[in-house]
C-alpha positions in Angstrom: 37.9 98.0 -14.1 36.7 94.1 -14.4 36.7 92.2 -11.6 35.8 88.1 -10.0 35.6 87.4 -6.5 35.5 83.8 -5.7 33.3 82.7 -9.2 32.1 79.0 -9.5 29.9 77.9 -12.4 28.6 74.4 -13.2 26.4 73.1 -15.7 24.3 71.0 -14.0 26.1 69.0 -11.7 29.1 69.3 -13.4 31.4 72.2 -11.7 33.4 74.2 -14.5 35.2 76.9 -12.1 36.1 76.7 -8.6 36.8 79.9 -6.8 38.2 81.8 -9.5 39.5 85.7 -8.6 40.7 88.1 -11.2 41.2 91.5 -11.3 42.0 93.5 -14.3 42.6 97.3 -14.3 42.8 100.0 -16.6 45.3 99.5 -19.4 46.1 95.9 -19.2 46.6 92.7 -21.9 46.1 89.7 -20.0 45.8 86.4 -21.5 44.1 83.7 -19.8 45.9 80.5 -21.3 45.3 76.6 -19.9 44.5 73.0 -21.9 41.1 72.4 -23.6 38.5 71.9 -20.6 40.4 74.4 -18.4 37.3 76.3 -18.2 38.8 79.3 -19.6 36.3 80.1 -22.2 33.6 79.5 -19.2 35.2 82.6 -17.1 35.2 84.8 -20.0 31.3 84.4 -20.5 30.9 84.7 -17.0 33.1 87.9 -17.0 31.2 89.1 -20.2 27.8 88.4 -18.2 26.7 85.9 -20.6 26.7 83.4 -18.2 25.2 84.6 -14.6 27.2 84.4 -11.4 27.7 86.1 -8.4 31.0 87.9 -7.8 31.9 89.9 -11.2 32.1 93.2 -10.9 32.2 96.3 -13.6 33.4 99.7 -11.7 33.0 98.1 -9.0 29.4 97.8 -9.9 27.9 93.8 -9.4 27.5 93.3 -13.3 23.9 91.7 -13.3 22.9 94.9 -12.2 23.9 96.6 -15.4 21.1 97.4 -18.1 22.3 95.9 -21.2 22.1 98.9 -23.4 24.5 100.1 -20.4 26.5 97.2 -20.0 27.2 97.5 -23.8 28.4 100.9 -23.6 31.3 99.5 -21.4 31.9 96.0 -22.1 32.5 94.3 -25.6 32.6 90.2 -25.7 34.0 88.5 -29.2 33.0 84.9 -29.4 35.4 82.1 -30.3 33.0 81.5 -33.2 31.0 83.7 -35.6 28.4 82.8 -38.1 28.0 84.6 -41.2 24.5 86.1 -42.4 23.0 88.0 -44.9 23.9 91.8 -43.8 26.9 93.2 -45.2 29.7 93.9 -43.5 29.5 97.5 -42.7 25.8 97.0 -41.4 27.2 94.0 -39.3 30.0 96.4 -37.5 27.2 98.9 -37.3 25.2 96.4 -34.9 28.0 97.4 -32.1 26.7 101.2 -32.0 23.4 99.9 -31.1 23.9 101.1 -27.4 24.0 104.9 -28.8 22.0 104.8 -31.6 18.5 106.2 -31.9 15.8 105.1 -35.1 18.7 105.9 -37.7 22.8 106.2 -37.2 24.4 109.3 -36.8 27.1 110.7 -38.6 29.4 110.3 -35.6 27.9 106.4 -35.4 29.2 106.3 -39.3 32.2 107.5 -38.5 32.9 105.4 -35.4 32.3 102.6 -37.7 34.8 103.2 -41.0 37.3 103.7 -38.1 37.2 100.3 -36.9 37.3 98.7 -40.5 40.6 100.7 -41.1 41.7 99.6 -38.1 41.1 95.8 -38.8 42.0 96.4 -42.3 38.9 95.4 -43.4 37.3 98.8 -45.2 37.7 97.1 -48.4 35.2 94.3 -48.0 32.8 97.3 -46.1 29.6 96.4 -49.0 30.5 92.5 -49.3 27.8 90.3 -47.2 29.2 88.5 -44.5 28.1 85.2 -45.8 30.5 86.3 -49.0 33.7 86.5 -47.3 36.4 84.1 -45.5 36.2 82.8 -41.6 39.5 85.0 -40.8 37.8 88.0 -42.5 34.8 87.4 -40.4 36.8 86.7 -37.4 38.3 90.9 -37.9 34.2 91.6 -38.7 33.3 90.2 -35.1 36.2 92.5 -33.5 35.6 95.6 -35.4 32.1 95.3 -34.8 33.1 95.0 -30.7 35.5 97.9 -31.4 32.4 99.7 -32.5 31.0 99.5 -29.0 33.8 101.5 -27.6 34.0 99.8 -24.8 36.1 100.7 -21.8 36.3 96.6 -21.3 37.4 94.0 -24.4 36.6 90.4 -23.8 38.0 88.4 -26.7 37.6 84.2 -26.8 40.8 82.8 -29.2 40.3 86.3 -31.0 43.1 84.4 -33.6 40.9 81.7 -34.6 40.6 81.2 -38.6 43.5 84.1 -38.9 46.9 83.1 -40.7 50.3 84.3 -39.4 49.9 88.2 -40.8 46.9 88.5 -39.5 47.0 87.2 -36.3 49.8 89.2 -36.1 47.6 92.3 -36.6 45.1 91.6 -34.5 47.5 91.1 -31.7 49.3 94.0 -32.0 46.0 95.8 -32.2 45.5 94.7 -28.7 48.4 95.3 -27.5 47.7 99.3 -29.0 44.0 99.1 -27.6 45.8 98.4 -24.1 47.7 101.2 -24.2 44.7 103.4 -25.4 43.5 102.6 -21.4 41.1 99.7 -22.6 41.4 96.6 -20.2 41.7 93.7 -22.6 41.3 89.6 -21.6 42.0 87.2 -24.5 41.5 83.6 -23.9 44.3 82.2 -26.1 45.5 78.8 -26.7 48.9 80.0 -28.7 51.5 80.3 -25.9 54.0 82.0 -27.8 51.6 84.4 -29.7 50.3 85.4 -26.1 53.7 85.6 -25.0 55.0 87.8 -27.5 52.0 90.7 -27.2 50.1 90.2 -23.1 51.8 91.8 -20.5 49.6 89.5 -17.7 49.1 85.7 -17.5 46.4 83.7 -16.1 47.2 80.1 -16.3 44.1 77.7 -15.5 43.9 73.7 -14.7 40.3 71.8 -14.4 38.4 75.2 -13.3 41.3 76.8 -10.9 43.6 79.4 -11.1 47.1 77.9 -10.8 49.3 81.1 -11.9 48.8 85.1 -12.4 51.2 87.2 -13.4 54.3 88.9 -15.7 56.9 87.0 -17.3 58.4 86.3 -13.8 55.3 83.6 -13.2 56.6 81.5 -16.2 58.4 78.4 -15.2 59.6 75.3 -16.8 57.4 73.1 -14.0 54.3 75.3 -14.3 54.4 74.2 -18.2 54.4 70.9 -16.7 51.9 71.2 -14.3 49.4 72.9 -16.4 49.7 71.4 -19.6 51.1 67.7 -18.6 54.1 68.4 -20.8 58.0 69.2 -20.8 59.0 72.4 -22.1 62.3 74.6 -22.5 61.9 78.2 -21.8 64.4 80.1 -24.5 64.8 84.0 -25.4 64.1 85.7 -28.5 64.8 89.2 -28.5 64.4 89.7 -25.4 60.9 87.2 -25.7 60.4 84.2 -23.8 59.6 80.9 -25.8 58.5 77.6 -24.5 59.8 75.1 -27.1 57.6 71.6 -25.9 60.5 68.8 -25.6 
């Protein structure tokens, strides 16, 4: 569904990613985890087409080829960091059915958009402004408002940022759920255990490079080391891996 051949990126002479290939299909959670400066935030906007570089494909469609009223239609990016403004809540969510809508909303566009309040929990604060309400109720604003896009494609950047424990909870677990619907979701995610608990998929980066992919069979006690510069134990809870730092 979203795929990188062989991306680099640099700002300016500075090289970010180095050859980076990724392929995500239909139905899966993959988590893309690595220190700060790993570059993981980096790929996403380049996968999100934020950021242009050859080699990322939609469909199997070169995404700078994509109209962005189309692109929308298929592929929803939530940023690591959201500012509030003056519109309220619901008319911030309803920004995401831009790709369908004509000169006013439809009913099915209305509709669209209570769902993804409900399903962020959030149809309570639907008439608050968003410069009115907490960074953690913003952060669920930002991702129903990408829910609203219906997008075949989620691209989320520390989607738990500003959340506490229930909530991330939720929002991870929504994931999970929106995986299973058929989406193809990325998360950049700097929580181990929380990724551990809900992806299926891991993407471990190091200054710009892939250095692991894959299910729970990837994780190692020396890859911990190698990535992160640090010890670890791997445990087990209920049936969970845990990497307890030593």
């Amino acid at each position: 569904m979203i795929e990188a051949k062989g991306i680099s990126f640099s700002y300016g002479e500075r090289e970010v990613l180095r050859g980076i290939s990724l392929e995500v299909g239909e139905g899966e959670f993959v988590a893309i985890l690595g220190p700060n400066g790993a570059g993981k935030s980096t790929f996403l906007r380049c996968l999100a087409g934020i950021l242009k570089c050859d080699g990322v494909f939609v469909r199997g469609r070169p995404i700078n080829d994509y109209p962005p009223r189309e692109l929308s239609r298929v592929l929803a990016y939530v940023p690591q960091r959201v500012e509030p403004g003056f519109l309220t809540v619901f008319d911030t969510v309803l920004l995401g059915r831009r790709p369908y809508m004509g000169l006013t909303p439809s009913e099915r566009d209305l509709k669209v958009v209570e769902e993804a309040l409900k399903r962020l929990g959030i149809e309570k604060l639907a008439l608050k402004r968003t410069n009115e309400i907490s960074g953690g109720e913003l952060q669920k604003v930002s991702i129903a408002r990408a829910l609203a896009q219906e997008p075949e494609v989620l691209l989320m950047d520390e989607p738990t940022n500003n959340l506490d424990l229930k909530s991330q909870l939720e929002v991870m677990r929504l994931a999970r759920e929106l995986a299973k619907e058929g989406k193809a979701v990325v998360t950049v995610m700097h929580d181990v255990n929380l990724a551990l608990r809900f992806a299926k998929r891991f993407v471990f980066m190091k200054d710009g490079r892939k250095i692991a992919d894959g299910n729970f069979e990837v994780l190692s006690e020396e890859l911990f080391e190698e990535v992160y510069g640090v010890k670890v134990e791997i445990g087990e809870v209920r049936g969970v891996p845990v990497v307890v730092p030593l």
